[in-house]
C-alpha atoms as a printed R data frame, in Angstrom:
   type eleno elety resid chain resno       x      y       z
1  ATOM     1    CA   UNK     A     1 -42.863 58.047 115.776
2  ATOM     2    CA   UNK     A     2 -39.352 57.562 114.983
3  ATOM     3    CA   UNK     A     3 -37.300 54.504 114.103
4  ATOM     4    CA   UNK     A     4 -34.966 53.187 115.635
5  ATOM     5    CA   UNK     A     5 -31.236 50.918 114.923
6  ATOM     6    CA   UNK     A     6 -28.923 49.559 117.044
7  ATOM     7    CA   UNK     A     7 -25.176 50.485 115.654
8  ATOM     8    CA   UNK     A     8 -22.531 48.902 117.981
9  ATOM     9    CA   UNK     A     9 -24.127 48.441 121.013
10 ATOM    10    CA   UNK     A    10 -26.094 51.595 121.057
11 ATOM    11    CA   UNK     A    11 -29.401 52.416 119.792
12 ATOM    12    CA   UNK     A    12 -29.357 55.103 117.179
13 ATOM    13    CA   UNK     A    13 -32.662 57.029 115.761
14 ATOM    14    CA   UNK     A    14 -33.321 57.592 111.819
15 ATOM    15    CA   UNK     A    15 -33.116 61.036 110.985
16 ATOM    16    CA   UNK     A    16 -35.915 63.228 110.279
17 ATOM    17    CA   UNK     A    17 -37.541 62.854 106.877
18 ATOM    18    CA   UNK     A    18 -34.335 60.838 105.602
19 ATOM    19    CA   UNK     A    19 -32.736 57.827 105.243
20 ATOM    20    CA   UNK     A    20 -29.389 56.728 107.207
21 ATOM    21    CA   UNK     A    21 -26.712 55.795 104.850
22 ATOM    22    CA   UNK     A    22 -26.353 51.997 104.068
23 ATOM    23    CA   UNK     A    23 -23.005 51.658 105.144
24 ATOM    24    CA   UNK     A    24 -24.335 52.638 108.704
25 ATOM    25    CA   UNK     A    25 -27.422 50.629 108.229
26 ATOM    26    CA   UNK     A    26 -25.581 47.430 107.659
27 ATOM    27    CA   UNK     A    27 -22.547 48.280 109.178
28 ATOM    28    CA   UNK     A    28 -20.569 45.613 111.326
29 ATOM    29    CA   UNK     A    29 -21.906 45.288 115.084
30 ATOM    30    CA   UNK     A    30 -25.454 46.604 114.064
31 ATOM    31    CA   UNK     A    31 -28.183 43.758 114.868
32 ATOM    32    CA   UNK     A    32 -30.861 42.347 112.720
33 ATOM    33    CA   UNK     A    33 -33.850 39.965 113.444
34 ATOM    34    CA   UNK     A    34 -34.559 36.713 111.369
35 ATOM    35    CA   UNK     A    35 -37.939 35.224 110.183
36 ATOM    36    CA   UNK     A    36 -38.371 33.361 113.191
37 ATOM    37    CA   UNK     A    37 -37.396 37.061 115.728
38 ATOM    38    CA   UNK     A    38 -34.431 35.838 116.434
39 ATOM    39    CA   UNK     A    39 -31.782 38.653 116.782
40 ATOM    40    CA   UNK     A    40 -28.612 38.504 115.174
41 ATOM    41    CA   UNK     A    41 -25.480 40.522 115.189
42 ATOM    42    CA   UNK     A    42 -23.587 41.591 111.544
43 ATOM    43    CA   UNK     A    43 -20.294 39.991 111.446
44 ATOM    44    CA   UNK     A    44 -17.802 40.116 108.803
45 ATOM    45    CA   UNK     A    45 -14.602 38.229 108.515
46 ATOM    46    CA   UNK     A    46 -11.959 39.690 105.700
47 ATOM    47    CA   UNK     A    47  -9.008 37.672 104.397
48 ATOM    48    CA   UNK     A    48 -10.495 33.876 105.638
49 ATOM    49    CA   UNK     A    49 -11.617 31.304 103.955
50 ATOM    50    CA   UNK     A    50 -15.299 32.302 104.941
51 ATOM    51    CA   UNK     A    51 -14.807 35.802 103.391
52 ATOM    52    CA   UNK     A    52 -13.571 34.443 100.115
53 ATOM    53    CA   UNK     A    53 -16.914 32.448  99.869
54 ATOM    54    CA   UNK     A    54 -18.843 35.505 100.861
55 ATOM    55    CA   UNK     A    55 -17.338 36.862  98.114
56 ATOM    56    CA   UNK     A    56 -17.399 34.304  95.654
57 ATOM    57    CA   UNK     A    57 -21.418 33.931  96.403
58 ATOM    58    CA   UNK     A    58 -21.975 37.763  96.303
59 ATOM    59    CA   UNK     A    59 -19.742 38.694  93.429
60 ATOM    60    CA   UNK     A    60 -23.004 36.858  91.170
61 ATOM    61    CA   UNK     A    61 -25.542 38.753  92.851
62 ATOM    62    CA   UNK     A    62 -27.014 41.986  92.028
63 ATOM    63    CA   UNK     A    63 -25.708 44.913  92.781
64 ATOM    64    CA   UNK     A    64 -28.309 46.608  96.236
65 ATOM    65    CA   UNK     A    65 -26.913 49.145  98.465
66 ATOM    66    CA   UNK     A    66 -27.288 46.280 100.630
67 ATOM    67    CA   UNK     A    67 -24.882 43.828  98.984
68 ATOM    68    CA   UNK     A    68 -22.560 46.588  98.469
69 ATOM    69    CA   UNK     A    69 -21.727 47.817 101.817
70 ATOM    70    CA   UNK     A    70 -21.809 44.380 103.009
71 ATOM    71    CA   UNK     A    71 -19.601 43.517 100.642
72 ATOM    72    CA   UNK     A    72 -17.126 46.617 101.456
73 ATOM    73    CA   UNK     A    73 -17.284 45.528 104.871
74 ATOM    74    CA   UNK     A    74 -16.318 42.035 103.784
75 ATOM    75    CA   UNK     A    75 -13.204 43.169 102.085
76 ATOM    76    CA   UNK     A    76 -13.951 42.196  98.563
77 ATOM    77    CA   UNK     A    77 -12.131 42.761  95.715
78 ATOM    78    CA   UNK     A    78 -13.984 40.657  92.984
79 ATOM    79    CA   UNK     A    79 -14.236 36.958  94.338
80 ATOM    80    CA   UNK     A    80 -11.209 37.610  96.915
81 ATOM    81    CA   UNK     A    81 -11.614 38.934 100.638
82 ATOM    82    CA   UNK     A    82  -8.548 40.836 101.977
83 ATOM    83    CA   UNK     A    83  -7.945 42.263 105.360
């Protein structure tokens, strides 16, 4: 069985035998479900005051392909978010 992502809107399949990049994986627009199955869409927000505390908060934490795409997508360069 193959699984499955949903990347803007559309619903994408792993490949074969490998693993899809995690800027894809956690890229903007791509969906996610919480504890309770509640699904969620990822939404970033550069140059605000919400991405500088992204980026303040993530600048301390360590260092996943995870955190780092997010934080690409967030804009951050150290504890600043810019567009």
């Amino acid at each position: 069985m193959r699984r499955r992502y949903k990347c803007g809107g559309e619903t994408k399949a792993y490949k074969e035998g490998g693993k899809v990049s995690a800027d894809k994986k956690y890229a903007n627009g791509t969906t996610y479900k919480d504890s309770e199955g509640k699904t969620h869409k990822r939404v970033a927000h550069p140059g605000t005051k919400r991405g500088d505390n992204y980026c303040a908060r993530s600048s301390g934490q360590k260092k996943t392909e995870k955190v780092i795409a997010r934080r690409k997508a967030w804009g951050c360069r150290g504890r600043k978010s810019s567009k």
